[in-house]
C-alpha positions in Angstrom: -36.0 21.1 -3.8 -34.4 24.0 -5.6 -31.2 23.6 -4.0 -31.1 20.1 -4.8 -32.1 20.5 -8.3 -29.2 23.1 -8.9 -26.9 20.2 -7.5 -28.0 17.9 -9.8 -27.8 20.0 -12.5 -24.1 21.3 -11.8 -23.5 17.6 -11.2 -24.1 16.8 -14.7 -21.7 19.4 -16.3 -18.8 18.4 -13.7 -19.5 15.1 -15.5 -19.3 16.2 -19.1 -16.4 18.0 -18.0 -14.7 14.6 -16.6 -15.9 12.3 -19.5 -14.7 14.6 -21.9 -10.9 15.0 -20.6 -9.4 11.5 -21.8 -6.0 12.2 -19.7 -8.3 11.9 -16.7 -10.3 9.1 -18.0 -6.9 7.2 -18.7 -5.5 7.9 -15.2 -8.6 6.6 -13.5 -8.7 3.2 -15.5 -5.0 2.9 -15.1 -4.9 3.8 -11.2 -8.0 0.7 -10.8 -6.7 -1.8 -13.0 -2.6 -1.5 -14.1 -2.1 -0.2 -10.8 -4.0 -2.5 -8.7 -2.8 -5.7 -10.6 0.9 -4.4 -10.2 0.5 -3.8 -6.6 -0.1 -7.5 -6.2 2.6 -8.8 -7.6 4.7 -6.6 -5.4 6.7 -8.6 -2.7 8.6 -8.7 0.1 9.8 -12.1 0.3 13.1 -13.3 -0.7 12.8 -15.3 -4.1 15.5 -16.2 -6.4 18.2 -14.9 -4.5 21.8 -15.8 -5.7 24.5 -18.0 -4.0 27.9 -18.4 -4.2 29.8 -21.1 -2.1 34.0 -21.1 -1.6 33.7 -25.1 -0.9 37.6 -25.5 0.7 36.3 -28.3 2.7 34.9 -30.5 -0.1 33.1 -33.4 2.3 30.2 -34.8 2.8 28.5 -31.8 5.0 29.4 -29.0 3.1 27.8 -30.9 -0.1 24.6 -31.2 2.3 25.0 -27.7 2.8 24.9 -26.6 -0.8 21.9 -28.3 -1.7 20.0 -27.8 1.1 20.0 -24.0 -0.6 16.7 -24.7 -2.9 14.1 -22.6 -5.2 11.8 -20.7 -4.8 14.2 -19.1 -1.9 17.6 -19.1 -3.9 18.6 -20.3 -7.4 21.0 -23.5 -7.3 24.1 -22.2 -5.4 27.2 -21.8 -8.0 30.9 -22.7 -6.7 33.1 -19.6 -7.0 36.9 -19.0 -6.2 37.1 -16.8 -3.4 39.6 -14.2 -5.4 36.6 -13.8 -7.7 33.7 -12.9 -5.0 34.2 -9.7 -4.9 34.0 -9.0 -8.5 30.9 -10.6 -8.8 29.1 -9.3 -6.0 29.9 -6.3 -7.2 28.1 -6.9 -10.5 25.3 -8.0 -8.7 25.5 -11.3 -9.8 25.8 -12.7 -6.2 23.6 -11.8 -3.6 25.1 -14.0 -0.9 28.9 -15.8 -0.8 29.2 -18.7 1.7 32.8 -19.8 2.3 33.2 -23.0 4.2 36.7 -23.4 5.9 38.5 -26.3 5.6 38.3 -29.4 8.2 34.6 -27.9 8.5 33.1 -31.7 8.9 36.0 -32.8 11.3 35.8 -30.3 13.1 31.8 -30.3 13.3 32.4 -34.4 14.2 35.1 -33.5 17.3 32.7 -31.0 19.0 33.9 -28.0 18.1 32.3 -24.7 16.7 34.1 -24.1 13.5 33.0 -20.8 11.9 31.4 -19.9 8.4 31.6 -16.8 6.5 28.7 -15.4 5.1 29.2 -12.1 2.8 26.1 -10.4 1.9 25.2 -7.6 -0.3 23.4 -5.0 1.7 22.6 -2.7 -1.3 19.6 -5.6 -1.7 18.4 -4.8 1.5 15.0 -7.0 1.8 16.7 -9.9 0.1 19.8 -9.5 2.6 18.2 -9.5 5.8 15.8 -12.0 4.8 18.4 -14.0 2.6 20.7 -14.5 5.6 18.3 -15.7 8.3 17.2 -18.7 5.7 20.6 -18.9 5.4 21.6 -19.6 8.8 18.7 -21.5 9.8 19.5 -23.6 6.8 23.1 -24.4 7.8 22.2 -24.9 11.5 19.3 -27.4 10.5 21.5 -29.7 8.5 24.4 -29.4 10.7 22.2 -31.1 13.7 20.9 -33.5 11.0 24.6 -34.4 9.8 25.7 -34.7 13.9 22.5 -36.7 15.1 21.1 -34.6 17.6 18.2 -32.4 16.5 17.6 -29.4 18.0 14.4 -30.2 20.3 12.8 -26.6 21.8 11.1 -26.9 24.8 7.9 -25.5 23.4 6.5 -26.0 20.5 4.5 -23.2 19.5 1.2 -24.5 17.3 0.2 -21.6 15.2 -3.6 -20.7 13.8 -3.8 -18.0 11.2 -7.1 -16.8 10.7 -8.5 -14.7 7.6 -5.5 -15.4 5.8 -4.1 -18.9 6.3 -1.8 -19.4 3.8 -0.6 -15.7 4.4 -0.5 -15.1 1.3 0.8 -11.0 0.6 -1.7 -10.8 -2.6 -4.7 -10.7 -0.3 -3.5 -7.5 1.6 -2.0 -5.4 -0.8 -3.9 -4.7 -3.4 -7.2 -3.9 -1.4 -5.3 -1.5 0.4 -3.9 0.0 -3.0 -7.8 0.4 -3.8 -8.1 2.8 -1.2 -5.1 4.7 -1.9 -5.3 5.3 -4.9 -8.7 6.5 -4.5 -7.4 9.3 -2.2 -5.0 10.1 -4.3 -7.7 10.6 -7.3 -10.1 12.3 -5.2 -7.7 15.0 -4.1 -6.6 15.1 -7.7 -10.1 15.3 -9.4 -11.7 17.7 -6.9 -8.9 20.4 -6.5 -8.6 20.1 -10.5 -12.2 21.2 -11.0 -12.1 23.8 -8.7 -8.6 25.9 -9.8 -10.0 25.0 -13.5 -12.9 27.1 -13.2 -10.8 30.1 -11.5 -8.1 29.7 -14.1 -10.7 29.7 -17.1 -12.8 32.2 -15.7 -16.0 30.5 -15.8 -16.6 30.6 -11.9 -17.7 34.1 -13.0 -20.5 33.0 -14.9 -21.8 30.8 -12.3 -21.8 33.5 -10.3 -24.6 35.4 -11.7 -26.8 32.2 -11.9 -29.0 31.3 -9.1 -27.0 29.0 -7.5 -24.9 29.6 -4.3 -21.3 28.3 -3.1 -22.7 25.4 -1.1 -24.4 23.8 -4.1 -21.1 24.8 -6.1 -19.2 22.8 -3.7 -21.2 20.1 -3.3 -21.8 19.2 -6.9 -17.8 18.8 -7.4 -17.5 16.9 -3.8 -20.5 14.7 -5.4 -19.9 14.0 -8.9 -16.4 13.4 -8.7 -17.0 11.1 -5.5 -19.4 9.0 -7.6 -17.4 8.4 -10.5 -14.5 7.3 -8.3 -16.6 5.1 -5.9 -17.9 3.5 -9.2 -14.4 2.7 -10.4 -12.9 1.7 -7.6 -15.9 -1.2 -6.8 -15.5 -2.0 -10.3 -12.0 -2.9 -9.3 -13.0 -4.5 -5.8 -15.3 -7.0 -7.7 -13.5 -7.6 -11.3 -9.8 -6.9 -10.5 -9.0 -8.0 -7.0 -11.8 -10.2 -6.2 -11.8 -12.5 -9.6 -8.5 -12.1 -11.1 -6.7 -12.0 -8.2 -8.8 -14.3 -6.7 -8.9 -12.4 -3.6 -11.7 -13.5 -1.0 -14.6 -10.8 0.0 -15.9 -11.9 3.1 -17.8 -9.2 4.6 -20.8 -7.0 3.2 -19.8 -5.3 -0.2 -22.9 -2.8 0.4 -21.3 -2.0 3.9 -17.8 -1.4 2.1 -19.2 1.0 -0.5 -21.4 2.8 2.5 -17.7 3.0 4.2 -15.9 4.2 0.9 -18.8 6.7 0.1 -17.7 8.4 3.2 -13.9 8.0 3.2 -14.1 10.0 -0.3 -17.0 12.3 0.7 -14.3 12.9 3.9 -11.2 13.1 1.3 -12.9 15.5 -1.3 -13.6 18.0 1.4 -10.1 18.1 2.3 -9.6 18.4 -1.7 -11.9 21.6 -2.2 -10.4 23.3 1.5 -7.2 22.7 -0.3 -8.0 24.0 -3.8 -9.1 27.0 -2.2 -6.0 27.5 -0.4 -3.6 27.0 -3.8 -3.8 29.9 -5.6 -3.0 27.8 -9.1 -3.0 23.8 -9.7 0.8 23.4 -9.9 0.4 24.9 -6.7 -1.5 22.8 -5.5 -0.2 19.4 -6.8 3.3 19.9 -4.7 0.6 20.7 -1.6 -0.9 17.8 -2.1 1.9 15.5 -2.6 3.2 15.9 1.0 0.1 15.4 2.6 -1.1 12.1 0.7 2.5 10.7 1.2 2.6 11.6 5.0 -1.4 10.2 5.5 -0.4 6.9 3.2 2.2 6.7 5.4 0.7 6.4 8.7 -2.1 4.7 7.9 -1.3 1.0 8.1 -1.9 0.4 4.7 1.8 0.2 4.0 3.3 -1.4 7.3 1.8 -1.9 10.3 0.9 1.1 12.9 2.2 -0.9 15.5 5.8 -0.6 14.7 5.3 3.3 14.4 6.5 5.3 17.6 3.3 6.0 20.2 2.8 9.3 19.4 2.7 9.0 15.5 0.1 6.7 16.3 -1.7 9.1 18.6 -1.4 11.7 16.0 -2.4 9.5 13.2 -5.5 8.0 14.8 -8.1 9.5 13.6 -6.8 11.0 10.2 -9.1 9.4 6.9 -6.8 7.1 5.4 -6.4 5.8 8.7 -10.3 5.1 9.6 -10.6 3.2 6.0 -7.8 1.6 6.5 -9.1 -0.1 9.9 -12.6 -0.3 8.4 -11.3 -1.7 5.0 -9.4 -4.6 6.1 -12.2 -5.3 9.3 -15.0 -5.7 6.5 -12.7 -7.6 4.0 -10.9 -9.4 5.7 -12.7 -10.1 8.8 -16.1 -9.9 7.3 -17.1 -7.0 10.3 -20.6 -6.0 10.2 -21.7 -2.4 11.5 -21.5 -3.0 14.6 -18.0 -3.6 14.5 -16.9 -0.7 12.0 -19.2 2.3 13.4 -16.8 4.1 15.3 -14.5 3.7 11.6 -17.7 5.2 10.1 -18.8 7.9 12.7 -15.0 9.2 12.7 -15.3 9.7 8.9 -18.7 11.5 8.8 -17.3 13.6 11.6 -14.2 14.6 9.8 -16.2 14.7 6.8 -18.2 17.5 8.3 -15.6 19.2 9.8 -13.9 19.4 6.5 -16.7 20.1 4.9 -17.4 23.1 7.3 -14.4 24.5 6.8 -13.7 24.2 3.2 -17.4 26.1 2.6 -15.9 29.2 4.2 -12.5 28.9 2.7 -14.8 28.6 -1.1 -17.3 31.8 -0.2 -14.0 33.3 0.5 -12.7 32.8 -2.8 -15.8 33.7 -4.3 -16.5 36.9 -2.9 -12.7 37.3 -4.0 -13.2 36.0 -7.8 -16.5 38.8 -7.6 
């Protein structure tokens, strides 16, 4: 009881030191709200893209050609000399430049494979890659129209997207920023309050108080755990879930039982670190490489499955990866527990091996601060 009472009571003064400091306040509500909100409105898809068309042909297909090329995809395609498309894709005011040679629709008519040129500007390298394959498929579906015979496949593939039927980008993204950005806050929060104490010399005075390094730790890895898991559910239920109209169909209690134990995982890693950087700008470019490089392999950003086998091997069972899994399974999927367990035994399990750890590296520090 004693030991938890000196938790409790170190927990309150981390949070007067956290509700006092209105950087961090500031950072927290920006990093669940501006951030989140930005995140959806992210894409990947081509929209608006530019056109230009050198018509040389001027006949009935290559007219069918040109406005074929509609919104949302591209903007209405603009007729351009072809002395001149260079100049303007290099002002970026052309994405894409489709010359159409002359006879084009004769030659379509007599059987023969006349070729179009297709510039595209690679410096736009979603919009290209993207840009030219609508392109293409564009040109080839009205040239079968124009000629009569349709391209027929010999399957026809029916396709039934679960979850996410209308695969719609604004569903994934930002849930997967809420976890993010929590481990980014978490490390941030947690290492802060420990090389602030060692800076200011008040670890010192705690120190002499009954109180030992476990329930030092543990009210840091506590408070600041609670005020993020607060904030970020906050954002789940009033940000993503009814301005961004995003759909939560699994247990909210089972995702804040799952994010309790990402962070409690995450701020053990913070303190291990903190105790490791001897001051906090020290430790802000430690922790940069290792959020980026977790982010990274995650799955959050792009799918594991297009990551080389032994990255994913590597990666497996690293935090952000867990909460990723168990994030989008409860979401998403709606998953109860006994789909997600093994997502939530591998965080408690890293938690306490973190946790382990980062107590010996802190009585370390404090027998060297005495």
């Amino acid at each position: 009881m004693r030991t938890l009472r000196n938790i409790v009571t170190l927990m309150f003064k981390e949070f007067r030191g956290l509700f006092t400091d209105p950087v961090l306040l500031v950072l927290i509500a920006f990093m669940f709200t501006g951030s989140i909100i930005n995140s959806a409105n992210i894409g990947t898809d081509v929209k608006n893209a530019t056109v230009g068309i050198i018509d040389q042909d001027r006949s009935t297909l290559s007219l069918r050609i040109r406005d074929a090329i509609l919104p949302p995809y591209f903007k209405a395609p603009v007729e351009i000399k072809r002395e001149d498309a260079d100049e303007l894709m290099d002002k970026n005011s052309l994405i894409f430049v489709l010359e159409i040679p002359p006879n084009f629709e004769r030659d379509v008519q007599a059987g023969r494979s006349p070729s179009l040129q297709l510039l595209t500007d690679a410096t736009m390298m979603t919009q290209a890659g993207l840009g030219s394959s609508y392109l293409t498929q564009i040109i080839n579906r009205e040239i079968q129209e124009f000629v009569g015979t349709p391209s027929m496949p010999v399957v026809s593939p029916v396709m039934n997207i679960q979850f996410n039927p209308n695969g719609d980008r604004v569903w994934f993204l930002p849930i997967m920023q809420e976890g993010n950005n929590a481990a980014l806050l978490i490390l941030i929060l947690v290492g802060a309050a420990v090389i602030r104490e060692r800076e200011r010399g008040t670890i010192e005075h705690m120190l002499v108080m009954p109180v030992n390094s476990f329930e030092l730790m543990m009210s840091k890895i506590l408070a600041n755990s609670l005020v993020i898991m607060a904030a970020e559910l906050l954002s789940v239920w009033l940000i993503v879930h009814h301005m961004l109209d995003v759909p939560i169909n699994g247990s909210i209690v089972l995702y804040a039982a799952g994010l309790w134990l990402f962070l409690f995982c995450v701020a053990s890693l913070g303190v291990m670190l903190a105790t490791v950087a001897p001051s906090m700008a020290q430790f802000g470019l430690l922790i940069i490489p290792i959020h980026m490089v977790t982010l990274l392999f995650s799955g959050s950003t792009s799918a594991r499955s297009n990551m080389p086998e032994a990255a994913q091997m590597i990666s497996e069972y690293w935090p952000q990866t867990q909460f990723a899994n168990f994030s989008q399974n409860v979401v998403f999927r709606g998953a109860g527990l006994d789909i997600v367990w093994p997502q939530m035994l591998a965080l408690t399990l890293l938690g306490l091996a973190f946790l382990g750890y980062a107590l010996l590296r802190f009585r370390k520090m404090l027998e060297q601060q005495g």
